[in-house]
C-alpha angles and dihedrals in degrees: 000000000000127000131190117228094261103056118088125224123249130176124168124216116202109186117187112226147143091224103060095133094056087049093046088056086053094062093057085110099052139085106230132094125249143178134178126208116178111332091332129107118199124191134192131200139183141172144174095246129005095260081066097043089057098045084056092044095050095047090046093045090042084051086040086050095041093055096052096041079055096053091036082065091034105044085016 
């Protein structure tokens, strides 16, 4: 895939739980959009280069793996 300067980078994450609404509160920090249906939790990024789009990947999916790592010891 090739993109010119002036187009922006998306990619979009759906992760399958049955605690979406505990994840969705994880990424309150983040700026990303998200929005849950059912047990399902779909995000949305975007950036302005691809250096961007992965800082932006790597802190959701660090908020995404701490709060798991928080229900696993909780729910556990």
């Amino acid at each position: 895939m090739v993109t010119k300067k002036n187009e922006s980078w998306s990619m979009a994450i759906s992760i399958d739980t049955i605690c979406v609404n505990s994840l969705a509160a994880s990424l309150a920090c983040e700026d990303v959009i998200h929005k849950s249906k059912g047990s399902s939790l779909n995000i949305k990024l975007a950036g302005f280069t691809s250096s961007e789009l992965r800082a932006k990947y790597n802190s959701t999916l660090r908020s995404i793996r701490a709060a798991v790592d928080v229900l696993d010891g909780v729910v556990g």
